[in-house]
C-alpha positions in Angstrom: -69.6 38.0 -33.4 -71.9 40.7 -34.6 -71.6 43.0 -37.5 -72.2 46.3 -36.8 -74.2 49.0 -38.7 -71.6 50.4 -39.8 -70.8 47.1 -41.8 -74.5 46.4 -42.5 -74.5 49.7 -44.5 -77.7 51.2 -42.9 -80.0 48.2 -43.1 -83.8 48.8 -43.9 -86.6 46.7 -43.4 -88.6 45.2 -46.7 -91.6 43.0 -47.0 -89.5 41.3 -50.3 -86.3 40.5 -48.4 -85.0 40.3 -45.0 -82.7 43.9 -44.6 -80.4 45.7 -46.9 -76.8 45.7 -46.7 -73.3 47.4 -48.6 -71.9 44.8 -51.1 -68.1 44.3 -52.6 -67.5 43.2 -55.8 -64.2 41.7 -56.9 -62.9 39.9 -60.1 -60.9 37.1 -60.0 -58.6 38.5 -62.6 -58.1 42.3 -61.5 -57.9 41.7 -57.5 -57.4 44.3 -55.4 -59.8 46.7 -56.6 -63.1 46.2 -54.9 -66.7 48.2 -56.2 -69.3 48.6 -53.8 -73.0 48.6 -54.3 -75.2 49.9 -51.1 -78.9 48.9 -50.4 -78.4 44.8 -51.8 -81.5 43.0 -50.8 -80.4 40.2 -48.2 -82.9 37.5 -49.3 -82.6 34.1 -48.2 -85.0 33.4 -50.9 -82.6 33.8 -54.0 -80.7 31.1 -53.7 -78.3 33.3 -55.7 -76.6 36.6 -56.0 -78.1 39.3 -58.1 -75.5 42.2 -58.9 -76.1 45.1 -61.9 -75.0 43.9 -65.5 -73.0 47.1 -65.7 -71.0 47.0 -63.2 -70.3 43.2 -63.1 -69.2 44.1 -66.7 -67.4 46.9 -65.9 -65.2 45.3 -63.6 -64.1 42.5 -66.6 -66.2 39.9 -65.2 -67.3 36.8 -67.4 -70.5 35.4 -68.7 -70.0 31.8 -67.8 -73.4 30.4 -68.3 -76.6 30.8 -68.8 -79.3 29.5 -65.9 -83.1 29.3 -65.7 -84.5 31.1 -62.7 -88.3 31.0 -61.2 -89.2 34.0 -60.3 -92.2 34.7 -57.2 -95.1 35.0 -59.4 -94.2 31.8 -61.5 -92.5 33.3 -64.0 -89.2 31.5 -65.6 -86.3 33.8 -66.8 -82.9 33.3 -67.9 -79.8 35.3 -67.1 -76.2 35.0 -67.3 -73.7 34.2 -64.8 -70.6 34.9 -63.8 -68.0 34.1 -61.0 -66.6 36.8 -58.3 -65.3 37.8 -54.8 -67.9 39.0 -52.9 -67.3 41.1 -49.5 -70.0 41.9 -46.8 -70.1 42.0 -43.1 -66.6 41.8 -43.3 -65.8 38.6 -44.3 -65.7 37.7 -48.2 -66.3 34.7 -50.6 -65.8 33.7 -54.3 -69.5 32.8 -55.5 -71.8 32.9 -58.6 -73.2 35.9 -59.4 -76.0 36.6 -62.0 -75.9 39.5 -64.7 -79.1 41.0 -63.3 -80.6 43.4 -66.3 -82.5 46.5 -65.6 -85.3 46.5 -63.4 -83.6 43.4 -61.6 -83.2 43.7 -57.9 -79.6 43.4 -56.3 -79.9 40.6 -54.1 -77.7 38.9 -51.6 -78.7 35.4 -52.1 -78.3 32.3 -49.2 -75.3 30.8 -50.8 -73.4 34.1 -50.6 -74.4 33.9 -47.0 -73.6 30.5 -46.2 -70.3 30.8 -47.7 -69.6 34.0 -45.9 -70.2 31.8 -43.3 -72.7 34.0 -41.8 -76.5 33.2 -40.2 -79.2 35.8 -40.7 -80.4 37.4 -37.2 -84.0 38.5 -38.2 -84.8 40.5 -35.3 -82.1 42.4 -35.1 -81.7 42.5 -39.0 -78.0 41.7 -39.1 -75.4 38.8 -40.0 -73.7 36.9 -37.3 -71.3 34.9 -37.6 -72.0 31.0 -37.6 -69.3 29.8 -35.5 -66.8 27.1 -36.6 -67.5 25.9 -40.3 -68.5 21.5 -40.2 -66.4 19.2 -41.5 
Protein backbone atom coordinates (compact mmCIF):
# COMPACT_ATOMS: atom_id res chain seq x y z
CA UNK A 1 0.00 0.00 0.00
CA UNK A 2 1.26 3.43 -0.79
CA UNK A 3 1.19 6.48 1.23
CA UNK A 4 0.05 9.36 -0.44
CA UNK A 5 1.39 12.98 -0.42
CA UNK A 6 -0.96 13.99 1.52
CA UNK A 7 0.48 11.66 4.24
CA UNK A 8 4.10 12.25 3.11
CA UNK A 9 3.53 15.98 4.11
CA UNK A 10 4.94 17.38 0.79
CA UNK A 11 8.14 15.39 0.45
CA UNK A 12 11.37 17.17 -0.93
CA UNK A 13 14.37 15.85 -2.33
CA UNK A 14 17.89 16.36 -0.15
CA UNK A 15 21.39 15.30 -0.91
CA UNK A 16 21.66 14.58 3.26
CA UNK A 17 18.55 12.27 3.46
CA UNK A 18 16.25 10.41 1.36
CA UNK A 19 12.76 12.93 1.34
CA UNK A 20 10.99 14.86 4.03
CA UNK A 21 7.91 13.88 5.70
CA UNK A 22 5.13 15.16 8.58
CA UNK A 23 5.99 13.51 12.01
CA UNK A 24 3.58 12.76 15.26
CA UNK A 25 4.81 12.92 18.49
CA UNK A 26 3.10 11.17 21.38
CA UNK A 27 3.99 10.51 25.16
CA UNK A 28 3.48 7.50 26.71
CA UNK A 29 2.04 9.16 29.78
CA UNK A 30 -0.40 12.01 28.17
CA UNK A 31 -1.87 9.87 25.15
CA UNK A 32 -4.14 11.20 22.99
CA UNK A 33 -2.59 14.39 22.27
CA UNK A 34 -0.41 14.10 19.25
CA UNK A 35 2.30 17.25 18.09
CA UNK A 36 3.37 17.29 14.67
CA UNK A 37 6.63 18.46 13.25
CA UNK A 38 6.61 18.89 9.22
CA UNK A 39 9.86 18.63 6.94
CA UNK A 40 11.62 15.43 9.26
CA UNK A 41 14.50 14.25 7.28
CA UNK A 42 13.77 10.51 6.30
CA UNK A 43 17.29 9.16 6.64
CA UNK A 44 17.99 5.62 6.61
CA UNK A 45 21.38 6.64 7.77
CA UNK A 46 20.43 7.61 11.53
CA UNK A 47 19.81 4.69 12.87
CA UNK A 48 17.72 6.73 15.21
CA UNK A 49 15.11 9.40 15.53
CA UNK A 50 16.05 13.00 16.00
CA UNK A 51 13.09 15.22 17.30
CA UNK A 52 13.49 19.14 18.78
CA UNK A 53 14.51 19.18 22.62
CA UNK A 54 11.61 21.58 23.05
CA UNK A 55 9.05 20.03 22.04
CA UNK A 56 9.95 16.41 23.15
CA UNK A 57 10.09 18.38 26.54
CA UNK A 58 7.17 20.06 26.08
CA UNK A 59 5.15 17.31 25.68
CA UNK A 60 6.48 15.63 29.38
CA UNK A 61 8.78 13.32 27.73
CA UNK A 62 11.77 11.80 29.74
CA UNK A 63 15.54 11.84 29.50
CA UNK A 64 16.20 8.13 29.81
CA UNK A 65 19.79 7.93 28.87
CA UNK A 66 22.44 9.35 27.55
CA UNK A 67 24.10 7.66 24.04
CA UNK A 68 27.18 8.35 22.02
CA UNK A 69 26.48 9.16 18.42
CA UNK A 70 29.07 9.41 15.31
CA UNK A 71 28.29 11.95 13.37
CA UNK A 72 29.27 12.07 9.18
CA UNK A 73 32.40 13.95 9.45
CA UNK A 74 33.77 11.70 12.30
CA UNK A 75 32.74 13.58 14.95
CA UNK A 76 31.35 11.81 18.32
CA UNK A 77 28.51 13.57 20.31
CA UNK A 78 26.30 12.72 23.11
CA UNK A 79 22.61 13.39 23.51
CA UNK A 80 19.88 12.38 25.56
CA UNK A 81 17.16 10.01 24.90
CA UNK A 82 13.90 9.46 25.47
CA UNK A 83 10.98 7.05 24.67
CA UNK A 84 7.70 8.02 22.50
CA UNK A 85 4.82 7.17 20.03
CA UNK A 86 5.74 8.16 16.79
CA UNK A 87 3.01 8.51 13.84
CA UNK A 88 3.88 8.84 10.06
CA UNK A 89 2.55 7.47 6.92
CA UNK A 90 -0.26 6.53 8.88
CA UNK A 91 0.79 3.90 10.87
CA UNK A 92 2.64 4.56 14.33
CA UNK A 93 5.26 3.01 16.69
CA UNK A 94 6.72 3.41 20.24
CA UNK A 95 10.56 4.02 19.61
CA UNK A 96 13.67 5.92 21.07
CA UNK A 97 13.92 9.27 20.27
CA UNK A 98 16.93 11.56 20.87
CA UNK A 99 16.75 15.20 22.53
CA UNK A 100 18.17 16.80 19.36
CA UNK A 101 19.66 20.45 20.53
CA UNK A 102 19.69 23.38 18.40
CA UNK A 103 21.19 23.22 15.12
CA UNK A 104 20.31 19.32 15.15
CA UNK A 105 18.41 18.09 12.22
CA UNK A 106 14.95 16.31 12.80
CA UNK A 107 15.47 13.03 11.37
CA UNK A 108 13.37 9.94 10.84
CA UNK A 109 15.82 7.34 11.48
CA UNK A 110 15.60 3.36 10.05
CA UNK A 111 14.34 1.89 13.27
CA UNK A 112 11.41 4.33 13.28
CA UNK A 113 10.89 2.87 9.81
CA UNK A 114 11.28 -0.61 10.28
CA UNK A 115 9.01 -0.59 13.15
CA UNK A 116 6.47 1.35 11.33
CA UNK A 117 6.77 -1.44 9.31
CA UNK A 118 7.45 0.50 6.33
CA UNK A 119 10.29 0.14 3.27
CA UNK A 120 11.59 3.32 1.71
CA UNK A 121 10.56 3.65 -2.15
CA UNK A 122 13.54 5.96 -3.41
CA UNK A 123 12.20 6.75 -6.69
CA UNK A 124 9.17 7.66 -5.93
CA UNK A 125 10.33 9.15 -2.52
CA UNK A 126 7.59 7.66 -0.32
CA UNK A 127 6.94 4.76 2.34
CA UNK A 128 5.28 1.62 1.43
CA UNK A 129 4.23 -0.64 3.32
CA UNK A 130 6.37 -3.92 3.88
CA UNK A 131 3.89 -6.49 3.74
CA UNK A 132 3.28 -9.07 6.51
CA UNK A 133 5.81 -8.58 9.55
CA UNK A 134 8.44 -12.17 9.94
CA UNK A 135 8.13 -14.19 12.62
Amino acid sequence: MMMGSAQRGGNMADDMGIFRTRVGIESHTERGTVRFVDNVMVDTGSEMTWLPESLLESMGIRREQVVRFRMADGNVIMRDTGYAILHAGGAKVSDDVVFALPGDLPLLGARTIEGLNFKVDLANQEFVAAGPMPV
